[in-house]
Every structure is written in C-alpha cells, then in structure tokens.
C-alpha positions as CSV (number, residue, x, y, z in Angstrom):
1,X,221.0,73.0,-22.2
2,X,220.4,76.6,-22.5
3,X,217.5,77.7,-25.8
4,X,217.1,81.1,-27.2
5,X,214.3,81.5,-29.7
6,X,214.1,83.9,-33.0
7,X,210.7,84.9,-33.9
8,X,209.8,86.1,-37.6
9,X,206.6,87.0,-39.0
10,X,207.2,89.6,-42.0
11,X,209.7,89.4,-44.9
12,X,211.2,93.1,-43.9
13,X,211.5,91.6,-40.2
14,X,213.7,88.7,-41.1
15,X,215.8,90.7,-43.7
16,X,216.7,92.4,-40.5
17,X,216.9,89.4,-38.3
18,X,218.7,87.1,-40.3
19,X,222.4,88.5,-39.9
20,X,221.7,88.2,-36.1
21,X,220.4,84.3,-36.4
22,X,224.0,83.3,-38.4
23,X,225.6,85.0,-35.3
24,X,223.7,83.4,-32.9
25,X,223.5,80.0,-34.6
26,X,227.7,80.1,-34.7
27,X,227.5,79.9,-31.0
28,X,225.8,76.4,-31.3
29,X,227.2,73.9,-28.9
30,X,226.2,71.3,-26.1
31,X,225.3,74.1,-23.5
32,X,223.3,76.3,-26.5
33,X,220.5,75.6,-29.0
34,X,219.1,78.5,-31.0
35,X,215.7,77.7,-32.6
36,X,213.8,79.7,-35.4
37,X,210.4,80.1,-35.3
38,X,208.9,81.4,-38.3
39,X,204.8,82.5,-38.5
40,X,202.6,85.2,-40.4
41,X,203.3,86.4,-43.3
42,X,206.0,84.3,-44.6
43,X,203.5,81.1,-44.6
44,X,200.7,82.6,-46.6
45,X,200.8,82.6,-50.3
46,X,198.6,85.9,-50.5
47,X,201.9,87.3,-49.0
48,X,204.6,85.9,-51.3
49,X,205.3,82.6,-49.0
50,X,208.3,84.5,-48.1
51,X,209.4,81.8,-45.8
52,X,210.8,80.1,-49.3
53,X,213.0,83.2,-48.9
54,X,214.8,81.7,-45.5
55,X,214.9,78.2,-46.6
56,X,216.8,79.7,-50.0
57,X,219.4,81.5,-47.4
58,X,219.9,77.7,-46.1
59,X,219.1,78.9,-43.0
60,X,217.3,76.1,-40.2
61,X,213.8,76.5,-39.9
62,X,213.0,74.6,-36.6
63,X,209.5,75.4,-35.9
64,X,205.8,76.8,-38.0
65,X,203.7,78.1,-36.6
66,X,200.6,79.4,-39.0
67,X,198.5,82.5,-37.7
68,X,195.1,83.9,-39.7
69,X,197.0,86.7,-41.8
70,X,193.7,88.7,-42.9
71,X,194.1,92.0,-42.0
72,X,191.0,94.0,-43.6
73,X,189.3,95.6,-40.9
74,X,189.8,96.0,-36.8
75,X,188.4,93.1,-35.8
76,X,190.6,91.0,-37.9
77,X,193.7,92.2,-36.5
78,X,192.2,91.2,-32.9
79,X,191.2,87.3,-34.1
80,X,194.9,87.5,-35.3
81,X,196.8,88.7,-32.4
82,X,194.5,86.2,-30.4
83,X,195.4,83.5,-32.4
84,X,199.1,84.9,-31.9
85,X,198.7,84.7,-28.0
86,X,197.0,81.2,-27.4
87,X,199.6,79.4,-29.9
88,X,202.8,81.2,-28.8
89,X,202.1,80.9,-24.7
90,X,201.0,77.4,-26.0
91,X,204.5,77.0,-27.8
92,X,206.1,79.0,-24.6
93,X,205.1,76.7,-21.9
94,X,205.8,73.6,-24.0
95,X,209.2,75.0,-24.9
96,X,210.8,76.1,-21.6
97,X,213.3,79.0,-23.9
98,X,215.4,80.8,-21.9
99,X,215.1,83.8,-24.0
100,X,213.3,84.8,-27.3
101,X,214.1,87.9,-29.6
102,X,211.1,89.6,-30.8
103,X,211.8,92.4,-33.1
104,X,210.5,95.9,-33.7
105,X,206.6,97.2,-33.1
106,X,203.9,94.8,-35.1
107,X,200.6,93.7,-33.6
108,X,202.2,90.0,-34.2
109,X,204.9,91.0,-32.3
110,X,203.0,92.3,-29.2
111,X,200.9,89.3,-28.7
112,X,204.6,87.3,-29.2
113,X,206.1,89.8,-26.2
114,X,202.2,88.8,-24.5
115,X,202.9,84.9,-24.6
116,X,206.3,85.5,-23.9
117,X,205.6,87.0,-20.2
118,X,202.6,84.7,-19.5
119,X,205.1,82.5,-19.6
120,X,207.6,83.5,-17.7
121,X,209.9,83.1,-20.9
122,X,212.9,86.6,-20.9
123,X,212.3,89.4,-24.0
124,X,215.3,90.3,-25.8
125,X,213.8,92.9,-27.5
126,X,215.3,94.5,-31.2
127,X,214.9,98.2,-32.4
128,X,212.9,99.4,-29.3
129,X,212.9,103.2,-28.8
130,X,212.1,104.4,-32.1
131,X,209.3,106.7,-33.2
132,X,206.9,106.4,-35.9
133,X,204.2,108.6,-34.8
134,X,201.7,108.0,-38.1
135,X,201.5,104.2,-37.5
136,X,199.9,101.9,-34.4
137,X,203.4,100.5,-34.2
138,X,204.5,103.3,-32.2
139,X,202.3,102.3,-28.8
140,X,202.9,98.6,-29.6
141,X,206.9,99.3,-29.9
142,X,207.3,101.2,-26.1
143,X,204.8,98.1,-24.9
144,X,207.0,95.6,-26.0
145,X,209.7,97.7,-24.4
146,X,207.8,97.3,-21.4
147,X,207.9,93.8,-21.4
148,X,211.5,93.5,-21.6
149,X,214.8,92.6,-20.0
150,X,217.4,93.3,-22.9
151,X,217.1,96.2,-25.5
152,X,218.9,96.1,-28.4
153,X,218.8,99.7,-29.9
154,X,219.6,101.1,-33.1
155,X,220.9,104.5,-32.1
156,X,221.6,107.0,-29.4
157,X,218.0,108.7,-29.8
158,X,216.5,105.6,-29.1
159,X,218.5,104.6,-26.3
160,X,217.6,107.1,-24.2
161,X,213.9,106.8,-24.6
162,X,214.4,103.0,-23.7
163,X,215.5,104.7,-20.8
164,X,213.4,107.4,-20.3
165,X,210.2,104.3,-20.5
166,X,212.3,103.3,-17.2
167,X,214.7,100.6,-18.3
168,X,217.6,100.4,-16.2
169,X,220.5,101.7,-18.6
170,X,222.8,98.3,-17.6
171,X,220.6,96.4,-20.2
172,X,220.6,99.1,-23.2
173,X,222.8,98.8,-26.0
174,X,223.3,101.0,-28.7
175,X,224.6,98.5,-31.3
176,X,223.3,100.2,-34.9
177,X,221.0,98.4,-37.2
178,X,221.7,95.2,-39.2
179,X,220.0,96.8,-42.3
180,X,223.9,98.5,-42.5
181,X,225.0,94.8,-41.3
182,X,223.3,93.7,-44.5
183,X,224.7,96.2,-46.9
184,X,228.2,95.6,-45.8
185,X,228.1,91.8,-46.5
186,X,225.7,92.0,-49.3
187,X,226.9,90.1,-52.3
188,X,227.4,93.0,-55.1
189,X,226.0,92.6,-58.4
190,X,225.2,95.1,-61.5
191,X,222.6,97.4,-62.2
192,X,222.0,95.8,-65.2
193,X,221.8,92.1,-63.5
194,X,219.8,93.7,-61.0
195,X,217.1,94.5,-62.9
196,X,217.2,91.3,-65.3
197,X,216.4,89.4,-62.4
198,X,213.1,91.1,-62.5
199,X,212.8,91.1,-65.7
200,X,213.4,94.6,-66.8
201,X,215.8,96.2,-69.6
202,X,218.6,98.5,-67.9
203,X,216.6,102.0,-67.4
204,X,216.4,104.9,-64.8
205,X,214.3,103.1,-62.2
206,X,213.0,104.5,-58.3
207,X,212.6,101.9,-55.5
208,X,209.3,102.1,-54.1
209,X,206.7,100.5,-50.8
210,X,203.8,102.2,-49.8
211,X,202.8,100.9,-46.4
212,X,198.7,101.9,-44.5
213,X,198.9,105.0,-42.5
214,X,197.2,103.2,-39.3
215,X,196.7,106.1,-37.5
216,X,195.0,107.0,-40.7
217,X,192.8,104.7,-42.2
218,X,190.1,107.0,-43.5
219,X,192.5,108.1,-46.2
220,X,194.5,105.0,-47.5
221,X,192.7,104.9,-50.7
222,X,193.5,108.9,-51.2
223,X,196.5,108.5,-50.6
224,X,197.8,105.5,-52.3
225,X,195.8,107.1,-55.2
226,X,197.7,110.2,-55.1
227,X,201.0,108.2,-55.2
228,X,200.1,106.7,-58.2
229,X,198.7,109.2,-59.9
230,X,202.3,110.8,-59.2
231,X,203.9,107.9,-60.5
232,X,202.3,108.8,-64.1
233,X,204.0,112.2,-64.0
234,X,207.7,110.7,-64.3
235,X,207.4,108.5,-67.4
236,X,211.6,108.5,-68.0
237,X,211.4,106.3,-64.7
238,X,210.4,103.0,-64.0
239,X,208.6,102.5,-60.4
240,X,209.8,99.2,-59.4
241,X,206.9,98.6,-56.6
242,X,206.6,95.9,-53.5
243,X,203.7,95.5,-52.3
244,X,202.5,96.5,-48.6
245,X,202.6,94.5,-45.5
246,X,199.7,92.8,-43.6
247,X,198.5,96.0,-41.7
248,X,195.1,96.9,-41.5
249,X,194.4,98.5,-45.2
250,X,197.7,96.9,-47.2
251,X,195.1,94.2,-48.6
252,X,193.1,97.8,-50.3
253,X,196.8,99.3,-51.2
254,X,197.8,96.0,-53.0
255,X,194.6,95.6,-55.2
256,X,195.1,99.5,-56.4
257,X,198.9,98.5,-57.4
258,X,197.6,95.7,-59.3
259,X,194.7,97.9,-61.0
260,X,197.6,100.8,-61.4
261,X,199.7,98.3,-62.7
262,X,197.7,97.3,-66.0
263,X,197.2,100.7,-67.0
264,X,201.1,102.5,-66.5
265,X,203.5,101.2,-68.3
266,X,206.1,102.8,-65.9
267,X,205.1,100.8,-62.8
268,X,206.2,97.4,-62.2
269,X,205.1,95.3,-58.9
270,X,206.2,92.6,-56.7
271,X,204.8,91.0,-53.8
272,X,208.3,90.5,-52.3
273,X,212.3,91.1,-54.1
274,X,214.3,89.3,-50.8
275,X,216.7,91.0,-48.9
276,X,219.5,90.7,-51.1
277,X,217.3,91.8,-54.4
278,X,216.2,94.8,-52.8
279,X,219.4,95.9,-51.7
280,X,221.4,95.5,-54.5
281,X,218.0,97.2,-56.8
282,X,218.2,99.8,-53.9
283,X,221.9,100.6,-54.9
284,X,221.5,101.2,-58.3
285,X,218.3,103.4,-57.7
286,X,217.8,107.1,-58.8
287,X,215.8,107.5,-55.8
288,X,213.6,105.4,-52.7
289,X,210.1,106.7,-52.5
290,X,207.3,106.1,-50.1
291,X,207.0,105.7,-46.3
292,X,208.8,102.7,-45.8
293,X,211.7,102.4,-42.7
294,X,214.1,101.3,-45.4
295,X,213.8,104.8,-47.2
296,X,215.6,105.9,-43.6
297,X,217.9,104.0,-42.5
298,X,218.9,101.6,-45.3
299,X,218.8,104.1,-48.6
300,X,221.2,106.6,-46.4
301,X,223.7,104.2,-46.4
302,X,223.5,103.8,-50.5
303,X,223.4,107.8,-50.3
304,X,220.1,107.0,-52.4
305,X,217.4,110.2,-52.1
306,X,214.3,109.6,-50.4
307,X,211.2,110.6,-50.8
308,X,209.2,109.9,-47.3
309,X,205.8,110.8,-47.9
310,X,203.4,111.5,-45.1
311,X,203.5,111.1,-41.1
312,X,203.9,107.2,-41.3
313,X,207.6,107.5,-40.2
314,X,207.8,110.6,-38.7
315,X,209.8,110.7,-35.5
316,X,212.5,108.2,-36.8
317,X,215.8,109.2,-36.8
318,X,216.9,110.9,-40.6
319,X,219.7,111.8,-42.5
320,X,219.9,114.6,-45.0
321,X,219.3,112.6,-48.0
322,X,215.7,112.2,-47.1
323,X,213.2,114.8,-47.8
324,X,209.9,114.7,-46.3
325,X,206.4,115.6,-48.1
326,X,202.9,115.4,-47.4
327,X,200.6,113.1,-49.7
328,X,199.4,115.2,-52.0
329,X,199.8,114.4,-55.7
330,X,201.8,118.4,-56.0
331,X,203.6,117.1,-52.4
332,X,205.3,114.0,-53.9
333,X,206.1,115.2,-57.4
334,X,207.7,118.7,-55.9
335,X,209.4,116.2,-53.5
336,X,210.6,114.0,-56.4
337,X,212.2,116.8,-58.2
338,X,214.1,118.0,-55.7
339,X,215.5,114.5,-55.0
340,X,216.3,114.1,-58.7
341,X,218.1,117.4,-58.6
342,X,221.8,117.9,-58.6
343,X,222.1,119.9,-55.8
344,X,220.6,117.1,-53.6
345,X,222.1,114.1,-55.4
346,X,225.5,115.7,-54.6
347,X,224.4,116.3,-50.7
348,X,223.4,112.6,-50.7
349,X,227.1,112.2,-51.3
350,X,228.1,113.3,-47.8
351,X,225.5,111.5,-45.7
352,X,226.8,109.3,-43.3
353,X,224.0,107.0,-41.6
354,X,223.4,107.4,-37.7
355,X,222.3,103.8,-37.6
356,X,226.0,102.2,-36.9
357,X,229.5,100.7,-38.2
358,X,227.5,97.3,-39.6
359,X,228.6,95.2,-36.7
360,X,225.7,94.9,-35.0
361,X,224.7,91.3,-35.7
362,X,228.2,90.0,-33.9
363,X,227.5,92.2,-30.8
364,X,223.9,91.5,-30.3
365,X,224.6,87.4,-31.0
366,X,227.3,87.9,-28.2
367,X,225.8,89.6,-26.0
368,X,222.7,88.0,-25.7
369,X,224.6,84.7,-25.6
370,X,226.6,85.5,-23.0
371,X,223.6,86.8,-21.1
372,X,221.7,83.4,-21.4
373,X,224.6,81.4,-20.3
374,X,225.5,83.2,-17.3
375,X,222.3,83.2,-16.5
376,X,222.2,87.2,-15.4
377,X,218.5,87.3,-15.9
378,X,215.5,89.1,-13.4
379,X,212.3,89.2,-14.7
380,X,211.4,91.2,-11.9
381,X,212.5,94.6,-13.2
382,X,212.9,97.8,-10.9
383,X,211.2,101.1,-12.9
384,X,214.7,103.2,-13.3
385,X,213.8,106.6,-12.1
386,X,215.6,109.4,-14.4
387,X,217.5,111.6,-12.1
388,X,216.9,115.5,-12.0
C-alpha cells in the first residue's frame, strides 16, 4: 500500500490545506492511505486549540504530534524547530510515507521538509515561489523548494522562480490557490448572521491580522502600536481582530490587542474565527487591513479593499484592490481612506484574482496521487540550468 502524509501546524495553513485533504482522502482505496498529521499551533490552548477546528470539519485526524509552541525570542524558535526535526525524522523513519505535503514557508515547516529528506521520505511542496520579502519566511520558502520533488504553485510569477531556483519545469504546476477553492465552495451566510456568531450587532465592520515583521523585530511594538492607535481614528467601524501567529514577537502583538481591547470600544478580538467564519465575515467587510496573505489573495476574490501595511508581504503577487502603506499612524489612516472611498470601492469591482479558477484542490489531489502510484519519483534531482 502506497501513504501520502498532510502536515498542519497553523490554523491559516490548514484553511488552505483542507480542500486538498477531502481530495486526496476521496482517492482512498486498498493501494492508497492518506494520513493527517496535525502539530503546533493547533494543540496549544495559548493558540486557540485550533485542532478542535478540523475535528469540527469531520475531517480524520490520524496522527499528534505536540511541538514546544513558545516563540518569544531567537532561541526559542531553534528549541522548536529542533524539537520539529528529532520527532518528524522520528515519525518519518517509523512511517515509511511515500510522500508528504508540507505547505508554504514556516520555521515548522522547514524542519518538517528537514526530517522529511533525512529520511529519504519525497516533498510535495504547496505555494513555493512566492515572495514575502519583510518576513524570514521568504529564505525558508525557496529552502523548502530546495528540498523538493513536486511544486505545487499558485501562479505564473511563482512558477518561474520555482524554476529559476533550478527545478526541472516537468514537476511545476501552476494550479491557483485553494484560498479561491475555499471561497467557491464556502457555505454563504448573512452579514448579519455573520457577525451574531461573534457576537456583534449588524454594523460597518473591517477584517483585520497583524502578523511580527521578522525581518524587523526591533519595531513590533511601534508598529502594532501605531495600528491601533489608527484603529481609534475610525470609530463608525468596528475592528473585528484575530490575533497573530506563533512567529517570533506575535506572543508581544497579542498582549497589546488584549490591552487595546479593554480600552476601544471599536476593537473586537479573537484568537481564531475558522476558515469558514473568516470568509464569510471577510465578504461582508468594508475593508481587510493589516499584513496578512489573506488581505492578497483571498480579499481580491471578495473584491474587498485592502489595506497591506508595511514590507511583511511585499513581493507577493497583488491585485488593484489592495493599496500598500508604510506603518505610520498618518500611513494607515491615509491608506484607510482611500480604501473607503468610492472611487476605489468601485475599482475593487473589476478585480479579478491572479491566484486561479478555484479548482486547485482536485488537480493537486490528482496529480500527486497519480504521481505516488506510478511511482515516477527521483530523489536525486538534476539542478535545471535556465537556458540563455
């Protein structure tokens, strides 16, 4: 019997992975087995236990593996990644998969991709080739690339860098996100129910996450106090908040939004909304805000302004409905109105998303089925040499 593993770590990595796991898990048989393996964030309570979130999607949870989740300085994030490495090769070498698909650029991801080639075990890796020059996810994204033998990718751009890192073009495919996936099949419900599910009264509201600026960390408590102190300026809106992710300085970003919280009536947090939550909040919105992926790819597809505020995505592929500020308090309130305007509400109309048709679960599931079974895997890869 063939095995192909799906590793999850975050609550914004599985939203992404979980249309590609129903795929995959359709293809079921005899000759197939697809196993889950969920870890990080989603088994800490400091994180919202969002791995409640994937058991309430009714979706088989075959292996837990628990990691240290404390993220507050350097060091930290090295114990973790270690901890990563000895329990996944561990898991690996016990395991015998034929392939595993890591997603996207995390430090838990790396040390994943790590395990994965000590032991011998085939990458199939998601969302490789983009750029997010502010964060360290950038250098650990073209590593895991690296590591590789299938690349799913989520648009042209990206596809050729996948190729210019040296990956052999046969074994690139452009299939779109399945953030578009996920708004497509999304199940619809009212602004009004929306928001009652958070417990707020029908208002004007903005979508918002705030993420650390790794490549920045001197300045995460500037600039998460900037964005709230824009926040304040826009009382006719309600700030519906979730809190950042377990990089290196989100612990310091989520204690402010709790302190914020307390004194502004206009700010509401949550550690995590779900998948569906946020999309169907994220629909409704008057505007995204804040330097989160799903302000580019996902909010597009709503044609939903965004406000991306500093350098922690820049490089990623954008659409027109996003406008990009620096993280001053004038930056992200100049930035605000403008996305608030007419004029650029009806340009959002127009946008049409780069990142696919919102079939890219099926395609990846079948591809990377069909490569398993006919076994047309080398892990000794030849560098592809651009030509000219």
């Amino acid at each position: 019997m063939k095995k192909i593993a799906v590793v999850t770590a975050t609550r914004a990595e599985y939203g992404l992975l979980s249309p590609i796991i129903k795929e995959l898990r359709k293809y079921e048989s005899t000759d197939l087995q697809v196993n889950l393996i969920v870890t990080g964030t989603h088994l800490s309570d400091l994180f919202g236990a969002t791995v409640h979130e994937i058991e309430n999607d009714n979706v088989r949870i075959d292996y837990r593996i628990p990691i240290s989740v404390s993220t507050d300085t350097e060091l930290d994030i090295s114990k973790n990644q270690a901890d990563v490495l000895i329990k996944f090769t561990e898991h690996f070498i016990e395991k015998r998969y034929d392939a595993v698909i890591i997603f996207g650029d995390r430090y838990e991801a790396l040390s994943i991709a790590i395990a994965a080639g000590n032991s011998r075990t085939p990458i199939f890796h998601i969302s490789g080739g983009d750029t997010t020059e502010g964060a360290l996810d950038e250098w650990m994204r073209h590593s895991i690339t690296k590591m590789s033998c299938l690349h799913f990718v989520t648009n042209e751009d990206s596809k050729s860098r996948v190729i210019q890192l040296g990956e052999d073009p046969h074994y690139v495919y452009n299939y779109g996100s399945t953030s578009i996936d996920n708004i497509l099949h999304m199940h619809d419900i009212s602004k009004k129910d929306a928001l009652l599910e958070i417990g707020l009264k029908e208002c004007k509201y903005a979508i918002c996450t705030y993420h650390p600026v790794t490549m920045d960390m001197e300045g995460v408590e500037r600039q998460i106090s900037n964005f709230i102190k824009a926040i304040s300026c826009f009382p006719n809106i309600q700030f519906i908040v979730t809190k950042s992710n377990a990089d290196q300085g989100g612990s310091k970003i989520n204690k402010m939004l709790d302190e914020a919280e307390k004194k502004i009536n206009n700010l509401s947090v949550y550690t995590s909304l779900g998948i569906q939550k946020y999309l169907s909040l994220m629909k409704h919105a008057e505007l995204v805000l804040g330097n989160s992926s799903s302000g580019i790819v996902e909010a597009p597809a709503f044609r939903v302004p965004t406000v991306n505020i500093g350098d922690r995505q820049r490089g990623r592929l954008q659409s027109e409905s996003v406008i990009n500020c620096g993280d001053t308090v004038t930056n992200i309130v100049e930035a605000v109105e403008i996305a608030l305007s007419d004029e650029h509400r009806k340009k959002c109309l127009h946008v049409i998303s780069p990142y696919g048709d919102g079939q890219a679960a099926e395609k990846i599931a079948k591809k990377a089925v069909e490569t398993v079974l006919t076994g047309r895997i080398d892990l000794k890869k030849r560098f592809y040499d651009l030509k000219g």
